[in-house]
Structure formats: C-alpha cells, structure tokens
DSSP file (Angstrom, degrees, kcal/mol; ACC not computed):
  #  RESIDUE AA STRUCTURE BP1 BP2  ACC     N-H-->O    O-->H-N    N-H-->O    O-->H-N    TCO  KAPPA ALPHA  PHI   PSI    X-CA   Y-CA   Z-CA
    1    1 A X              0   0    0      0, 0.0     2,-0.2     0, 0.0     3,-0.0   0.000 360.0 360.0 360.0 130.3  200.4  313.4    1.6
    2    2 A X        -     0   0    0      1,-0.1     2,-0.3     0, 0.0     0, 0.0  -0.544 360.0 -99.1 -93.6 151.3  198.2  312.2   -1.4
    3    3 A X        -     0   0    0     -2,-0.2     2,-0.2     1,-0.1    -1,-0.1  -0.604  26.3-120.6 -97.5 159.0  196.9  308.7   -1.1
    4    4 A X        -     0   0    0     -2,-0.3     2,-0.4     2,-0.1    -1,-0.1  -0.476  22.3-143.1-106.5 133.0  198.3  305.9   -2.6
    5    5 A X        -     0   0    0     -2,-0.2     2,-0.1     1,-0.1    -1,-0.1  -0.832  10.4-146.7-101.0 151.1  196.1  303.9   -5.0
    6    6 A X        -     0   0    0     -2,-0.4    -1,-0.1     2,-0.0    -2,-0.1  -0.133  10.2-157.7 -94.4  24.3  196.3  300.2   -5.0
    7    7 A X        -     0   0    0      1,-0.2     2,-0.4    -2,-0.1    -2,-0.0   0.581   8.0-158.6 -79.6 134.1  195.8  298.1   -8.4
    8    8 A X        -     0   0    0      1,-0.0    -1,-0.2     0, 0.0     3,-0.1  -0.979  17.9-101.7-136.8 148.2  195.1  295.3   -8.2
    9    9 A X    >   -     0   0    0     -2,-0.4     3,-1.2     1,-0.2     4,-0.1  -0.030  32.8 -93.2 -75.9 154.9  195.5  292.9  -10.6
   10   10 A X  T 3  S+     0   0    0      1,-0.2    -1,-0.2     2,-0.1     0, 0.0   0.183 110.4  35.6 -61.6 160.2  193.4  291.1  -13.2
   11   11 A X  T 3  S+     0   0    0     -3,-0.1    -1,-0.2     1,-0.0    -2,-0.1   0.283  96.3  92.4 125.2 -35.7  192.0  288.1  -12.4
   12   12 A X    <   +     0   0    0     -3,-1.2     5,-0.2    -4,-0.1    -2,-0.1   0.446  53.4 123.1-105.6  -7.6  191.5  289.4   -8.7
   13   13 A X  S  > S-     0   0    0      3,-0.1     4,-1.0    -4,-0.1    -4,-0.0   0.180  84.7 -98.9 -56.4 178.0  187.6  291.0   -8.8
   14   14 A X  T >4 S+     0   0    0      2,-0.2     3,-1.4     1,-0.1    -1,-0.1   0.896 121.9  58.3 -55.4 -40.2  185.2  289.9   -6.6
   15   15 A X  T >> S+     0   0    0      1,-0.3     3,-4.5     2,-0.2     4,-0.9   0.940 102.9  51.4  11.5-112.1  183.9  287.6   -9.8
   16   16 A X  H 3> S+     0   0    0      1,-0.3     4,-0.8     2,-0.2    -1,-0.3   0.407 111.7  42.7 -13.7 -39.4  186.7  286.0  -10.2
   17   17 A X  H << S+     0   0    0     -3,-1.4    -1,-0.3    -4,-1.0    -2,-0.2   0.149 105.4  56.7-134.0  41.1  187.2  284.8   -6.7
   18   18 A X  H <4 S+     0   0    0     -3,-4.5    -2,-0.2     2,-0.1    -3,-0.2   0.485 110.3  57.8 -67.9 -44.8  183.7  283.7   -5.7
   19   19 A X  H >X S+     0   0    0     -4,-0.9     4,-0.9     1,-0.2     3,-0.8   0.821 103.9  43.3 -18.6 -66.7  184.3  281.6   -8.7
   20   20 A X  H 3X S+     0   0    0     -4,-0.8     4,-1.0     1,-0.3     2,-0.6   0.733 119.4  46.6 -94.1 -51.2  187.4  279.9   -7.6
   21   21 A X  H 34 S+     0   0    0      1,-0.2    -1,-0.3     2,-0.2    -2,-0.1  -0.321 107.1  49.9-112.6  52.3  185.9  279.3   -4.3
   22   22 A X  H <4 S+     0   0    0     -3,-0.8    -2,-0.3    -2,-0.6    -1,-0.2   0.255 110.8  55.8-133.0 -21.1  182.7  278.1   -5.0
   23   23 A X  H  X S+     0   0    0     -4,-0.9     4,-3.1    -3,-0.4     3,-0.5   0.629  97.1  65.9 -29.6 -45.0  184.6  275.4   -7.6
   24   24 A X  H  X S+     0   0    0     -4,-1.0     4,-1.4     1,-0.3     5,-0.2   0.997 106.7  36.9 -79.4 -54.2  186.9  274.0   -4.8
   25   25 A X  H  4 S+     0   0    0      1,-0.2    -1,-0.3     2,-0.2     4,-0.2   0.520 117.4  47.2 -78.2   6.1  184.0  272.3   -2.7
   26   26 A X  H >> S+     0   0    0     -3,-0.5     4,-1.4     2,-0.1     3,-1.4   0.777 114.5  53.0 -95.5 -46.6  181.8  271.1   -5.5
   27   27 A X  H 3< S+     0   0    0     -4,-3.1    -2,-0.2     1,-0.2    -3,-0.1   0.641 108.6  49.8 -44.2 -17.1  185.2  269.7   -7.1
   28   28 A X  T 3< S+     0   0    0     -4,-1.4    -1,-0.2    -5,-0.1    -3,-0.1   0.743 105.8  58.7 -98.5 -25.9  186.0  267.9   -4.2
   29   29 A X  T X4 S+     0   0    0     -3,-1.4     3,-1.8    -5,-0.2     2,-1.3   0.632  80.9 100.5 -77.3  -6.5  182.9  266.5   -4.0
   30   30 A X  T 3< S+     0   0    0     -4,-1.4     3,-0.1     1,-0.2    -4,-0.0  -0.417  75.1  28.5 -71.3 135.8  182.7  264.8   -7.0
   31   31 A X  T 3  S+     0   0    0     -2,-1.3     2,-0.4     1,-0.4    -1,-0.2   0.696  91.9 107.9  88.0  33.1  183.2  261.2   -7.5
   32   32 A X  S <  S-     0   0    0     -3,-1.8    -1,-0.4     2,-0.0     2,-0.2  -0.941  77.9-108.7-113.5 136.9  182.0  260.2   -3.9
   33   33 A X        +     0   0    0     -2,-0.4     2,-0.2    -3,-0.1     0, 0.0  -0.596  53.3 169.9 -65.1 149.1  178.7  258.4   -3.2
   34   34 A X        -     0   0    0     -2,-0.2     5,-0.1    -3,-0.0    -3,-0.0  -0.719  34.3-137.3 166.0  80.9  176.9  261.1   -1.6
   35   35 A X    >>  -     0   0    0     -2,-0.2     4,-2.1     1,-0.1     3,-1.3  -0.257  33.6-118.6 -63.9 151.1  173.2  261.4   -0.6
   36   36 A X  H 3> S+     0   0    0      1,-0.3     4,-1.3     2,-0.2     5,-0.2   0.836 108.5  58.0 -75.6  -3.1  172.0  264.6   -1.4
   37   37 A X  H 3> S+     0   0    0      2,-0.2     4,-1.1     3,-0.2    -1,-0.3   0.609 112.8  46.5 -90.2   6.0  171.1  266.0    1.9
   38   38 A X  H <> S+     0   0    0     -3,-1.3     4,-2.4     2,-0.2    -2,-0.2   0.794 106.5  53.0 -97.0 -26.4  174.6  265.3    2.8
   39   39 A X  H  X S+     0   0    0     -4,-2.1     4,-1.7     2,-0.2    -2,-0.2   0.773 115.6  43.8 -69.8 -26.0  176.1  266.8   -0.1
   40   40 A X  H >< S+     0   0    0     -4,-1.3     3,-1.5    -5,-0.5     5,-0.5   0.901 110.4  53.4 -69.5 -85.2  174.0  269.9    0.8
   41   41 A X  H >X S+     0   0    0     -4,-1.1     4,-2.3     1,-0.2     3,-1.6   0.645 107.7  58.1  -3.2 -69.8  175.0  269.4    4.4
   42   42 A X  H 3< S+     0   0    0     -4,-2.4     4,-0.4     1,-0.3    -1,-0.2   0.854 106.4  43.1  -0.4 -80.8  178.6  269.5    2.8
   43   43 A X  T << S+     0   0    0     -4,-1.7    -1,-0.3    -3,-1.5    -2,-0.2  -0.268 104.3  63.3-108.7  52.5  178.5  272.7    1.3
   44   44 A X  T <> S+     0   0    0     -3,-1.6     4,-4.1    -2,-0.2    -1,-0.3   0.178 107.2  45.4 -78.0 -47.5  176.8  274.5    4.2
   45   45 A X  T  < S+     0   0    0     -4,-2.3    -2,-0.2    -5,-0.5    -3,-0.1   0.715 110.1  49.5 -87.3   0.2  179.6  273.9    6.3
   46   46 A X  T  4 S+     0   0    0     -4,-0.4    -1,-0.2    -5,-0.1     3,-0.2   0.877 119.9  41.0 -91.2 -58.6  181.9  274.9    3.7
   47   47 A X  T  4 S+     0   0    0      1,-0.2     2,-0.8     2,-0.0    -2,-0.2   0.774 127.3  32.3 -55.2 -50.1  179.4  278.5    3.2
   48   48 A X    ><  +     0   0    0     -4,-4.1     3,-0.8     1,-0.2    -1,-0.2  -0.736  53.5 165.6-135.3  95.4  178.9  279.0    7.0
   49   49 A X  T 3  S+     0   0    0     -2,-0.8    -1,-0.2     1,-0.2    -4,-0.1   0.107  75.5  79.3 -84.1  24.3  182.0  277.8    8.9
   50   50 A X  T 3  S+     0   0    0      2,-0.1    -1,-0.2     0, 0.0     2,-0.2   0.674  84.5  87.7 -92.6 -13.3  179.8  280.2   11.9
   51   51 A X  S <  S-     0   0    0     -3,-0.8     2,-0.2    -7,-0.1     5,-0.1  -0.466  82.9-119.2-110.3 139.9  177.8  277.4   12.3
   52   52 A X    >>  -     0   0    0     -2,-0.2     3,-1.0     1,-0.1     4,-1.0  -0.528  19.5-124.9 -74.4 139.1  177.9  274.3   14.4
   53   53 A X  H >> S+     0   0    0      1,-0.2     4,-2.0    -2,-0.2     3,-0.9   0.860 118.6  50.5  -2.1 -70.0  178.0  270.3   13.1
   54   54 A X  H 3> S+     0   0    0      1,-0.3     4,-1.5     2,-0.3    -1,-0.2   0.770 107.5  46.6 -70.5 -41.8  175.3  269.8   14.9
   55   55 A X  H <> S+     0   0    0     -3,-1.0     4,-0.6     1,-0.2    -1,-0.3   0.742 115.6  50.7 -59.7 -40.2  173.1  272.8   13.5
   56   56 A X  H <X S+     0   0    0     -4,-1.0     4,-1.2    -3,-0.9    -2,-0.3   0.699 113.7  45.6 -55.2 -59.3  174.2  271.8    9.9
   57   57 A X  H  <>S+     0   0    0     -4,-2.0     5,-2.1    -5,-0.2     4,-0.4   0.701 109.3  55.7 -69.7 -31.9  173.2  268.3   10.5
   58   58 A X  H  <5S+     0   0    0     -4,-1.5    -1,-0.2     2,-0.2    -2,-0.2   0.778 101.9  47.0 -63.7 -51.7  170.5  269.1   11.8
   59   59 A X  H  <5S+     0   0    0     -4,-0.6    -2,-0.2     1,-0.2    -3,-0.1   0.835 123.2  41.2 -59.3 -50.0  168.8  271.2    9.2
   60   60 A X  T  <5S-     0   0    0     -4,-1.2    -2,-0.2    -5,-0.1    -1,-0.2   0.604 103.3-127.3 -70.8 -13.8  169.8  268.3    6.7
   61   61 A X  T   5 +     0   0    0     -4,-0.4     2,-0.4     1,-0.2    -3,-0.2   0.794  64.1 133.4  67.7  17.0  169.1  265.6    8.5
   62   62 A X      < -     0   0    0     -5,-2.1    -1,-0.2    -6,-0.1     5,-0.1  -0.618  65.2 -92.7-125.8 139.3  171.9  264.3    8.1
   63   63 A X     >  -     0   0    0     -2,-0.4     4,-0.9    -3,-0.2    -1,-0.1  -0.514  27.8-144.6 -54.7 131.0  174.2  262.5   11.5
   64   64 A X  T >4 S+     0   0    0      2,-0.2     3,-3.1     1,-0.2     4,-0.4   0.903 101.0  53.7 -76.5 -78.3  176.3  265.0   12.6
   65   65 A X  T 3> S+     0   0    0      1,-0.3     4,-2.9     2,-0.2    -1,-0.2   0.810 110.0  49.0 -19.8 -59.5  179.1  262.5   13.4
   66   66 A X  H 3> S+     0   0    0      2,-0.2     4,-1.3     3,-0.1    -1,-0.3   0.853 107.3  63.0 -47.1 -25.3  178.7  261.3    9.5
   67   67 A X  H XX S+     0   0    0     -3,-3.1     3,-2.4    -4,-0.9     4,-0.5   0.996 107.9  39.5 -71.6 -86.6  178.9  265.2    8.9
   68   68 A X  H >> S+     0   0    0     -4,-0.4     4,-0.9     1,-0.3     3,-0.6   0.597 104.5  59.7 -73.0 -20.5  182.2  265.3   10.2
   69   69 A X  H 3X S+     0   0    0     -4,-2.9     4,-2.0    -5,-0.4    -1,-0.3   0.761 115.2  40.1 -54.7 -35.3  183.8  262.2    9.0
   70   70 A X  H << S+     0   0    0     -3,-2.4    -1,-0.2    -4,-1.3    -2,-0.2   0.373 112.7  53.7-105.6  20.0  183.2  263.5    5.4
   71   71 A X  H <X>S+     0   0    0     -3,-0.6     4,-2.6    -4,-0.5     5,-0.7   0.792 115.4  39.2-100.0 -30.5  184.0  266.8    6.1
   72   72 A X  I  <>S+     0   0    0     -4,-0.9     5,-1.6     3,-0.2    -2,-0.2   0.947 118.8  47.7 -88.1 -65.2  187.2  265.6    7.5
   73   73 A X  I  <5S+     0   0    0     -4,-2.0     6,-0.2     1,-0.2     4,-0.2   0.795 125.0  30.5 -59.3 -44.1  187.7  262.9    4.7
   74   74 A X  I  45S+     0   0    0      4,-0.2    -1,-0.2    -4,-0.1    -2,-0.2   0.697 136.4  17.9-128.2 -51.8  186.9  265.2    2.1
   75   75 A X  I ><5S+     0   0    0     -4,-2.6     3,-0.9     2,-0.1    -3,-0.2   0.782 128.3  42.9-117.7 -88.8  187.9  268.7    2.9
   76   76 A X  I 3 <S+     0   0    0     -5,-0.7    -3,-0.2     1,-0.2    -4,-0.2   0.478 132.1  10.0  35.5 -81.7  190.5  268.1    6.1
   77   77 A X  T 3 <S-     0   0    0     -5,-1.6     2,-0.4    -4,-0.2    -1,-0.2  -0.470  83.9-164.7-143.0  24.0  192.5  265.3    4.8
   78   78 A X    <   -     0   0    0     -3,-0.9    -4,-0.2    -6,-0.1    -5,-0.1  -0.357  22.4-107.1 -69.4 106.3  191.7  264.8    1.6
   79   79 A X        -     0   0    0     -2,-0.4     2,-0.5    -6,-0.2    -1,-0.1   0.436  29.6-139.0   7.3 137.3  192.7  261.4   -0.6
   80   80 A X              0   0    0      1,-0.1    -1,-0.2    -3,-0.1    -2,-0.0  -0.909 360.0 360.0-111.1 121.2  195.3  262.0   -2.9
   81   81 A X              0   0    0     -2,-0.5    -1,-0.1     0, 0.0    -2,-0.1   0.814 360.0 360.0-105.4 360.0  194.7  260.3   -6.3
C-alpha cells in the first residue's frame, strides 16, 4: 500500500500559526492598565500553561491572586466590547 501524502493547505505552516497565536494574547492585552511585570506575567502563562500561578507570579513579582483575576478577566472571560 503506498502512503498517502497529506497537503495541507496554505496559510497553515508553522509561520503562519505562531503568528496567529502569538497576536491573540498581546491583542487581548491591549487597552488595559497594566504594569509591565504583570503584562509579562500575562504572557508567560499564556507561553507555559506547564507552570504554576504561583511560579509565574513569582518570577514577576507580581500577586499570584492578581495573576489570576486578570488572567481570568482577560483570557477566561473576556469583556465583550
């Protein structure tokens, strides 16, 4: 049986969709007051969903409890405008 090759379509490379998901959590952050170790915080936990609140907060400085309320607000649950 010969094997079956798959095409896949443009648009779809690796590129292309590190783009498009490195876009959605900087877009989401925008137009929020924001310190910057929490907007780094942010998009750590966004990059290493292995990783705990706490670990994340930690490195940043940042409150873990504040950590999750705007991860929640932000990414979760997000406003609709």
């Amino acid at each position: 049986m010969m094997p079956q090759f798959v095409t896949i379509p443009v648009g779809h490379d690796a590129a292309t969709r590190h783009q498009r998901a490195s876009a959605v959590p900087v877009a989401a952050l925008r137009g929020h007051d924001l310190t910057v170790a929490e907007r780094s915080a942010l998009l750590d936990c966004y990059a290493n969903s292995d990783r705990t609140f706490l670990e994340i907060a930690t490195t940043h400085g940042v409150d873990r409890e504040r950590l999750q309320e705007l991860w929640f607000d932000l990414f979760l649950a997000p406003s609709r405008r």
